[in-house]
C-alpha positions as a Markdown table, in Angstrom:
| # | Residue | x | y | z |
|---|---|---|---|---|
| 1 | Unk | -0.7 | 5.9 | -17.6 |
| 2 | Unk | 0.3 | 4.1 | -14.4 |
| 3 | Unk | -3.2 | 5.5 | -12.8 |
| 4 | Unk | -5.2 | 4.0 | -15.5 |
| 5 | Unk | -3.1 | 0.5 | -15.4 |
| 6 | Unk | -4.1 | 0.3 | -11.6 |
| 7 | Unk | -7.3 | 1.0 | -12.0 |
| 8 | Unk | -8.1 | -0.8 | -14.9 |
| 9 | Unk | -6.1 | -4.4 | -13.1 |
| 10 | Unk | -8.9 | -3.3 | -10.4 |
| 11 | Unk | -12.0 | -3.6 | -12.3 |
| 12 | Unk | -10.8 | -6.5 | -13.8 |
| 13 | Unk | -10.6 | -8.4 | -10.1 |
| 14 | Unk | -14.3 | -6.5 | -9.8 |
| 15 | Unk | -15.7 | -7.5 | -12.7 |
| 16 | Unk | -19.0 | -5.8 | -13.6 |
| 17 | Unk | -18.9 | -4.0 | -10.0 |
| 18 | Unk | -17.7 | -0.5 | -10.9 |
| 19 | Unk | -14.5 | 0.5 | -9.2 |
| 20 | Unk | -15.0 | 3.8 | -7.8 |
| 21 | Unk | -11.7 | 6.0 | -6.8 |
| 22 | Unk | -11.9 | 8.1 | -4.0 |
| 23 | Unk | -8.5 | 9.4 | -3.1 |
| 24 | Unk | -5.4 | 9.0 | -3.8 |
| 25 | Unk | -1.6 | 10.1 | -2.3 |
| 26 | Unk | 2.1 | 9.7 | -2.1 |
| 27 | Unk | 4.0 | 8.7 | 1.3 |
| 28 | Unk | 7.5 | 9.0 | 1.2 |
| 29 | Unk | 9.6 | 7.1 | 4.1 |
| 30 | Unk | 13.3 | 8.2 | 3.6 |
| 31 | Unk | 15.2 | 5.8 | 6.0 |
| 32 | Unk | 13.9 | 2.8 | 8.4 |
| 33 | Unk | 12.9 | 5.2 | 11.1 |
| 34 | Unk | 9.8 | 6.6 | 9.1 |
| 35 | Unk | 7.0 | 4.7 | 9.8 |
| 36 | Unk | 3.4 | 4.3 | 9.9 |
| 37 | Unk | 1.3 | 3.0 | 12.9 |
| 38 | Unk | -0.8 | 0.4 | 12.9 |
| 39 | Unk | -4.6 | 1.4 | 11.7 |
| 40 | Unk | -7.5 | 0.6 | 9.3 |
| 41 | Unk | -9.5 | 2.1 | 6.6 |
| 42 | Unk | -13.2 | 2.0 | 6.0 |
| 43 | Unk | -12.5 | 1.7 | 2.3 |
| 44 | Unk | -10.6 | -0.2 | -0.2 |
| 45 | Unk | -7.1 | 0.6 | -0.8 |
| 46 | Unk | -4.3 | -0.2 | -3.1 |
| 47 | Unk | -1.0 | 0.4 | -2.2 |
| 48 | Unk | 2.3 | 0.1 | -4.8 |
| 49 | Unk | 5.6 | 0.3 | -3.4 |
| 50 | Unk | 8.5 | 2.2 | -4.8 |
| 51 | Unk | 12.0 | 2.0 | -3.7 |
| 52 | Unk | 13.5 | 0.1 | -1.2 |
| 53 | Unk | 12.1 | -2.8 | 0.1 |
| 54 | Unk | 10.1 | -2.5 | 3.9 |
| 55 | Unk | 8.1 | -4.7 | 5.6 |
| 56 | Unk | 4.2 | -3.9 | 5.6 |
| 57 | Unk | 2.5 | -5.7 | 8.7 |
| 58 | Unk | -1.3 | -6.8 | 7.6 |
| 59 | Unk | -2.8 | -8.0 | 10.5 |
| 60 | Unk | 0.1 | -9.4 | 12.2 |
| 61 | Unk | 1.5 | -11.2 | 9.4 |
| 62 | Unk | 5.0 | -9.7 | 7.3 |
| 63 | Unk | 4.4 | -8.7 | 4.2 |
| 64 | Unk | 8.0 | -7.8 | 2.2 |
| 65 | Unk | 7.2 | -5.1 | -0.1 |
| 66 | Unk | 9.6 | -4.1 | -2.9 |
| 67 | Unk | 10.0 | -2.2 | -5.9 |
| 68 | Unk | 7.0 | -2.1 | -7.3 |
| 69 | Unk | 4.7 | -4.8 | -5.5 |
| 70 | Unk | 1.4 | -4.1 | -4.8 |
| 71 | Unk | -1.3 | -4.8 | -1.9 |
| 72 | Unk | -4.8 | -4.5 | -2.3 |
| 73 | Unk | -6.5 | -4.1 | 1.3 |
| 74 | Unk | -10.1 | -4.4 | 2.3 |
| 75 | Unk | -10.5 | -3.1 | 6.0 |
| 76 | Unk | -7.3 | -4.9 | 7.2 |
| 77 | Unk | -5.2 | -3.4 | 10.2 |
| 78 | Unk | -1.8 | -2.9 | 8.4 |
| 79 | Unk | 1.4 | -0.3 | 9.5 |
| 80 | Unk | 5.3 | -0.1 | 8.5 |
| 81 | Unk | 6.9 | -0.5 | 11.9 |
| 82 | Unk | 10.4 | 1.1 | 11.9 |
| 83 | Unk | 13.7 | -1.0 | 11.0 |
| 84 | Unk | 15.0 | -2.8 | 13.8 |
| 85 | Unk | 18.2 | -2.3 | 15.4 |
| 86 | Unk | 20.3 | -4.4 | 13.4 |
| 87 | Unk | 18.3 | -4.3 | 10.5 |
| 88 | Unk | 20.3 | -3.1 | 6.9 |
| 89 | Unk | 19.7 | 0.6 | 6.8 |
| 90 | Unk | 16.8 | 1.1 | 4.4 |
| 91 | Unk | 17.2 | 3.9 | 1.5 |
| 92 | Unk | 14.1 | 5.7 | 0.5 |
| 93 | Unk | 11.0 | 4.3 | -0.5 |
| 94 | Unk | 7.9 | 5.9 | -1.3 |
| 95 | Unk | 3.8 | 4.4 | -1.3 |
| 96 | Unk | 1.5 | 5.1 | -3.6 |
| 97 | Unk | -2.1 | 4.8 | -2.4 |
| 98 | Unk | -5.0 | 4.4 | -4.2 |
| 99 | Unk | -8.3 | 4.5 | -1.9 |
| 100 | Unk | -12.0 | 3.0 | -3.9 |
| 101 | Unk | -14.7 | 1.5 | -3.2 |
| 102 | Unk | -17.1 | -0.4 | -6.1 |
| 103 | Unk | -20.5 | 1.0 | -6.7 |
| 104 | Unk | -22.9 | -2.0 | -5.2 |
């Protein structure tokens, strides 16, 4: 169900442009040291978070993701940098991501 609710919230931003999924995976970050570098996609890609909230960086700018938020990128440069010293300690969170493009 939660696969057809994303995918049906994108072909209604798409409108008659068919959204076309291509792949889609689980990352799992279990404290604030797991991370992902900075890096781009030549696709679209949704990304819902679950867990604890962590900061996604989309080119350059913060955005807080929590429990359940979603992101929908189109080429952007985006990473989760590792907590900062100082930072609360982070408790797991896990990303799903949903990679499409639209058929025109």
């Amino acid at each position: 169900p939660l696969m057809s609710k994303l995918l049906e919230r994108l072909q209604l931003e798409h409108g008659h442009d068919e959204v076309v999924p291509m792949q889609c995976f689980w990352c799992l970050y279990e404290d604030g040291e797991d991370s992902c570098p900075s890096h781009s996609h030549d696709c679209r890609q949704l990304t819902m978070s679950f867990g604890d909230q962590r900061t996604l960086v989309v080119e350059g700018r913060p955005v807080p993701m929590r429990h359940g938020d979603v992101v929908v990128l189109d080429g952007e440069r985006h990473s989760l940098p590792p907590a900062r010293p100082g930072d609360p300690p982070c408790q797991p969170r896990v990303s799903l991501n949903l990679f499409f493009a639209t058929a025109s």
